[in-house]
N, C-alpha and C positions, 0 to 999 in steps of 0.2 A: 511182531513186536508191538503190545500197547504201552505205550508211550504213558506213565502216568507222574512221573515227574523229573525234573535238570537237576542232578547233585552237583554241586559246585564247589571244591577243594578248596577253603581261604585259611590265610594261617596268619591272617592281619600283621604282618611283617612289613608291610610296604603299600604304597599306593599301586594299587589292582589295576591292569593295562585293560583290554578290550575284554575281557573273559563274561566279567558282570552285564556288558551292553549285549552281548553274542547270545547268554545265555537268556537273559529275560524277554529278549527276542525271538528266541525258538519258545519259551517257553509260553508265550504269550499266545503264540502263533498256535500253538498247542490245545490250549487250551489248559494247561499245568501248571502248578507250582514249582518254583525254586527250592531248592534245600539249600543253605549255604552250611558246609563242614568243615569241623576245625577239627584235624587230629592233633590231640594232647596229651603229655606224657602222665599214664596213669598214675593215681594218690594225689596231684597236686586239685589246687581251687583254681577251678575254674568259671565261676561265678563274673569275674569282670570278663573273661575273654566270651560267654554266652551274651553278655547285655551288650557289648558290641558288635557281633554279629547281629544281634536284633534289631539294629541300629540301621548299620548296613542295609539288612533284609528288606526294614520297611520302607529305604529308597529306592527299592529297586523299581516300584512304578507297575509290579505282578504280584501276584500273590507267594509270598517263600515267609520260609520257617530257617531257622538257625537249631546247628544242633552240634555237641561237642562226642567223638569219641575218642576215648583213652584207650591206646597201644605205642607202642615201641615201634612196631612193623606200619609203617605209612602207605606204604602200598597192599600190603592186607584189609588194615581197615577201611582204605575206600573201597577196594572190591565184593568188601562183605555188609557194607553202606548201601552199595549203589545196586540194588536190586537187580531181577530181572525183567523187572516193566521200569526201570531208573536206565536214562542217558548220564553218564557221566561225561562233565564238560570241565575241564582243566586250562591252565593256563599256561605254555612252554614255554622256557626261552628259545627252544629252539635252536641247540647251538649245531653246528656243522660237525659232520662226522666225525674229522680228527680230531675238535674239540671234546667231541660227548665221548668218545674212546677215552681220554684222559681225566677227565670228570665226570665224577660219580651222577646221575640224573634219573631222579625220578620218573619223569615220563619215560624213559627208556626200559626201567626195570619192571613200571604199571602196563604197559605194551605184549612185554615177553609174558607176564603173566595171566593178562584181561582174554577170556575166553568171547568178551563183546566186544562191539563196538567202542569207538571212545573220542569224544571231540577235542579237537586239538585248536587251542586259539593259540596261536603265533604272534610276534612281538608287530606283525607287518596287518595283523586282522582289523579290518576295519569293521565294525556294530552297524555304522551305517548303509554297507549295500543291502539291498533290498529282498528280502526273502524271496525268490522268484527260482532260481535253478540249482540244483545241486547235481555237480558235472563227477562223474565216476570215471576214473584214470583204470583203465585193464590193459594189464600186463599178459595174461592169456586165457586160455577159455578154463582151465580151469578154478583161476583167482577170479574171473568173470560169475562164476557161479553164486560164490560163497558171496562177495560183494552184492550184486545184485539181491540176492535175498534180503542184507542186511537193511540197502536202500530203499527198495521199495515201499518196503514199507513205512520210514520215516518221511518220505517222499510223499505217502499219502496223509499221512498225520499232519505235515506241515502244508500239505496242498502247494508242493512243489513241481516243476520241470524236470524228467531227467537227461542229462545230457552223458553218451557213455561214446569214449574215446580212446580209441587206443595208439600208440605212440613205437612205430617200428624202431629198433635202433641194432645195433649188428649183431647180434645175437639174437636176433626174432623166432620165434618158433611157434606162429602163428599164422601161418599162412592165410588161412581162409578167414582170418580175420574181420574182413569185412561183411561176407554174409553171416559169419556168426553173428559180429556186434548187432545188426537189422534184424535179426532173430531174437534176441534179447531186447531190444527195443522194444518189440514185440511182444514178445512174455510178459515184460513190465505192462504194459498197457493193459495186455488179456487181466493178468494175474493182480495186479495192483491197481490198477484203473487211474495210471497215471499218462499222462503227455509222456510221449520220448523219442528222443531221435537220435543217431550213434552218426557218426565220423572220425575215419581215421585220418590223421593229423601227418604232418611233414615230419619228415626223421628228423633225430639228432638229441639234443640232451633232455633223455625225458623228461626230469624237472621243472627245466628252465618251460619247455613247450607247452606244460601242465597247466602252470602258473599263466603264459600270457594269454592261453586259451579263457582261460577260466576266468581272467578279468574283460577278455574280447567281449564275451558273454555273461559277463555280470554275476558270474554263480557265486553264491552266497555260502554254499559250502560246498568242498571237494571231496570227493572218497577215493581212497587210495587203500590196497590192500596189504596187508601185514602178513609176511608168513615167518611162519617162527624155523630157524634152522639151529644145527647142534651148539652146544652152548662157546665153541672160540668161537663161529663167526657171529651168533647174535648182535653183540655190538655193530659191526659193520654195518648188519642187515638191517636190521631197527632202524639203524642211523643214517638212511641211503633218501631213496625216491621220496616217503612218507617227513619225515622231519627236512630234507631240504624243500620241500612244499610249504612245512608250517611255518619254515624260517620265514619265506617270502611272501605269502599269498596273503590276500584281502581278505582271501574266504578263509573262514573256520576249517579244519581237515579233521574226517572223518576217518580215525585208522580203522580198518576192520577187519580182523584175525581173518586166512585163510587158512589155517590148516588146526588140527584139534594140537594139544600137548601131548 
């Protein structure tokens, strides 16, 4: 993955939470530019909502551009916005499973769809931890795969730590868990030429264990893997490990597809 720019979803509806500090932060760290995107409803003028995104842009303290497209389908046009060398970085509320079951949520239906990665800033994301580690949550060896791939090499873009951990809880089916993850440490270093080092963690509620690891250790963002299953339980699924992380965590969350569509 060449990193060559942070699309950023704004629909100036509201005062923007952490999303704008998260992204010009990586994007800084980058060496890229911001895009800030307003999807608008085709035919209309939108000439006042461009000059305030301009507005926006030139605060941000990095180099970004503002750019308007018109569709209906909101989650199409960021996907077909956000390139294949583009991070898209969004903004979630984040709601709890049963909630996002009940309300309709964009981040949930850009998730089922996005064959990339996709940063998740959460209402709890703090801008100012420190770019220093970006801790990957594996659930097994082979959502360990696809994740790692995705990481590594934003890991090296950003000239980050990786830290990869996996979280037994009663259903494990990981046994060998541990010298896998130190094999993957490993890869990443061979392969990516980054720092790493793997630990598995004390059972019990992945989430929650996610989260206090991940601020024990300061990571600045988390990656958690996404696998897409048949269309009743998506909801659930989408809705589980990956979004109760973004509700809570300091760090931005990196969801990242494991499985094709």
């Amino acid at each position: 993955m060449v990193l060559r720019e942070v699309v950023v979803p704004f629909d100036l509806s509201g005062e923007p939470g952490a999303v704008l500090g998260v992204a010009a932060a990586v994007a800084g760290r980058a060496g890229v530019p911001v895009r800030l995107l307003l999807v608008g409803s085709p035919g209309l003028d939108h000439d006042v909502d461009r000059a305030d995104l301009e507005r926006v842009a030139a605060g941000l303290g990095v180099p970004a551009t503002a750019d308007v497209a018109e569709s209906n389908d909101v989650v199409r046009a960021l996907l077909e916005a956000a390139g294949a060398d583009s991070l898209l970085c969004i903004e979630t509320s984040a709601r709890r499973p049963a909630a996002a079951a009940l309300l309709g949520s964009t981040t949930r239906d850009l998730l089922a769809a996005a064959s990339r990665p996709v940063l998740l800033v959460g209402p709890s994301a703090d801008p100012g931890v420190p770019l220093g580690v970006l801790e990957l949550g594996l659930r097994d060896a082979g959502a360990a795969t696809a994740v790692l791939a995705s990481c590594g090499e934003l890991a090296r873009a950003l000239g980050l730590r990786l830290r990869l951990v996996h979280v037994p809880d009663g259903h494990d089916r990981w046994p060998a868990a541990g010298d896998e993850l130190a094999a993957l440490a490993e890869r990443a270093r061979q392969e990516h030429g980054v720092e790493a080092e793997a630990e598995i963690l004390s059972g019990g509620d992945v989430a929650d264990i996610l989260v206090a690891d991940a601020h024990s250790h300061q990571a600045s963002i988390m990656a958690v893997g996404v696998h897409r299953e048949p269309w009743l339980r998506r909801v659930a699924n989408l809705g589980s490990v990956a979004q109760h992380v973004a509700h809570a965590a300091a760090a931005a969350v990196l969801a990242v597809p494991t499985s094709p569509h």
